[in-house]
C-alpha positions as CSV (number, residue, x, y, z in Angstrom):
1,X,-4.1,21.2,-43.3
2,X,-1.7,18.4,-42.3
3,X,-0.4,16.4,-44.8
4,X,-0.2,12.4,-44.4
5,X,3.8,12.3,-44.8
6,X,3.9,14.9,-41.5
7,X,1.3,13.5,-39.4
8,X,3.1,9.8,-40.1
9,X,6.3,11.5,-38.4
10,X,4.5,13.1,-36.0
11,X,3.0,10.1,-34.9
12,X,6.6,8.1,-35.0
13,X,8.6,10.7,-33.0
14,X,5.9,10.4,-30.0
15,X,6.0,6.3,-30.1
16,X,9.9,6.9,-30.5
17,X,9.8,9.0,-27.2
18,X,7.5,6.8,-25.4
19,X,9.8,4.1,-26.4
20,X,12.5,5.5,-24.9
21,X,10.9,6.4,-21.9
22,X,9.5,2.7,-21.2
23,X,13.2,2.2,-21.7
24,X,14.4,3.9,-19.2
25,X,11.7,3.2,-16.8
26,X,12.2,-0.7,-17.2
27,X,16.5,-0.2,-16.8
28,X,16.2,2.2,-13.6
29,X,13.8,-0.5,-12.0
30,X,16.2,-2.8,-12.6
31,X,19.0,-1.4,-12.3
32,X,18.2,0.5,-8.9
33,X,15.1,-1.1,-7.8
34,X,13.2,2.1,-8.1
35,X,9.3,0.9,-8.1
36,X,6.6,3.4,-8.8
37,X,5.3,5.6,-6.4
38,X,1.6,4.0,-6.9
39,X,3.0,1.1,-4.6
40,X,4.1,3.2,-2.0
41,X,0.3,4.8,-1.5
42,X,-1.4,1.6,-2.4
43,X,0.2,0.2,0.7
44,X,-1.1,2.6,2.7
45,X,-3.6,0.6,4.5
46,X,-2.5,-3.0,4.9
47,X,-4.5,-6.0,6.7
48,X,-2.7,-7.5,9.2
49,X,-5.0,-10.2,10.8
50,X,-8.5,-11.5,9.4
51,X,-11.3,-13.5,11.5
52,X,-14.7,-14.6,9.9
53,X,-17.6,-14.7,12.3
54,X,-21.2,-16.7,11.7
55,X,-23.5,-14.4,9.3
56,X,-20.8,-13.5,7.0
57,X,-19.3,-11.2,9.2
58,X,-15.6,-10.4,10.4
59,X,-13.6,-8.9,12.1
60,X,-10.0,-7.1,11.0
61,X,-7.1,-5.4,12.2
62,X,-5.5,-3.1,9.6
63,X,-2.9,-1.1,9.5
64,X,-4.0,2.3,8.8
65,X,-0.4,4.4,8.4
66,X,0.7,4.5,11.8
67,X,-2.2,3.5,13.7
68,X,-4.1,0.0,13.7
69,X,-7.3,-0.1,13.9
70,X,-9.9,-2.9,14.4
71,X,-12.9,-3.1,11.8
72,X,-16.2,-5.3,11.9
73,X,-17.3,-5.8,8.8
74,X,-21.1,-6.8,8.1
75,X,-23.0,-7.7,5.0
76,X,-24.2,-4.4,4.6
77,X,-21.6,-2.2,6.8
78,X,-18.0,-1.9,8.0
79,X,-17.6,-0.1,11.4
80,X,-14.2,0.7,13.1
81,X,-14.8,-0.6,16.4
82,X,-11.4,1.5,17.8
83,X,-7.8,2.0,17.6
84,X,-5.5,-1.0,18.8
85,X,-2.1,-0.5,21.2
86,X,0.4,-0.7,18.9
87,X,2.3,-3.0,21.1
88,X,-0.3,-5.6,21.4
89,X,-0.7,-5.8,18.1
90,X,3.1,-6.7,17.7
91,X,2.7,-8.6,20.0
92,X,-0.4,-10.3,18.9
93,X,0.7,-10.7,15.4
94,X,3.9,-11.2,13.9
95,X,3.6,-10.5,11.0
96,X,2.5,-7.1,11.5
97,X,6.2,-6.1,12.6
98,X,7.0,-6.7,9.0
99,X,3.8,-4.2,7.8
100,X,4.4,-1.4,10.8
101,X,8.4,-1.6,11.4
102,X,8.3,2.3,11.0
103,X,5.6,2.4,13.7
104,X,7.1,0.4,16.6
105,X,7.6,2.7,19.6
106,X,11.0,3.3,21.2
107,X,11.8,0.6,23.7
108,X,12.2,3.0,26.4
109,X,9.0,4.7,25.9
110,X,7.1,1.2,25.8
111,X,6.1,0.6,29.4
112,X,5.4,4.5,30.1
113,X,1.7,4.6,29.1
């Protein structure tokens, strides 16, 4: 059996290490502006234009990692109606420049399909 005295130390070295790993997390964010990697895959799809139609239905062009796509959404469903050009939809929005920089085609290549 454990006795009181070691499971009270046992107990204090873990909050001591998990101290000092908050610790460390906290100064390399700000230190380095490291960010978790959670925020890199929760930005994985991102909306980039939003219109509401009568019913309660919309329609939405997201950015889906390199592609956009436009969704209708419905009460009851959401249907992806097809992918978008990438260059009209930098063109159409800009603000979606900002969300798909890594996705805008080479300027030579543009006018070639």
């Amino acid at each position: 059996m454990i006795d009181a005295a070691l499971a009270v130390r046992l107990v204090s070295a873990c909050a001591i290490v998990a101290l000092v790993l908050v610790a460390i997390d906290v100064l390399a964010r700000r230190a380095f502006g490291v960010r978790p990697r959670l925020r890199r895959y929760a930005r994985l799809f991102e909306v980039v234009e939003s219109i509401s139609l009568p019913g309660g239905a919309s329609l939405h062009a997201v950015r889906a990692g390199d592609r956009y796509v436009l969704l209708a959404r419905s009460a009851s469903s959401v249907v992806s109606l097809g992918d978008l050009p990438v260059d009209a939809v930098l063109h159409s929005f800009p603000n979606a420049h900002r969300a798909g920089a890594a996705v805008v085609a080479d300027p030579a290549t543009r006018g070639s399909s």
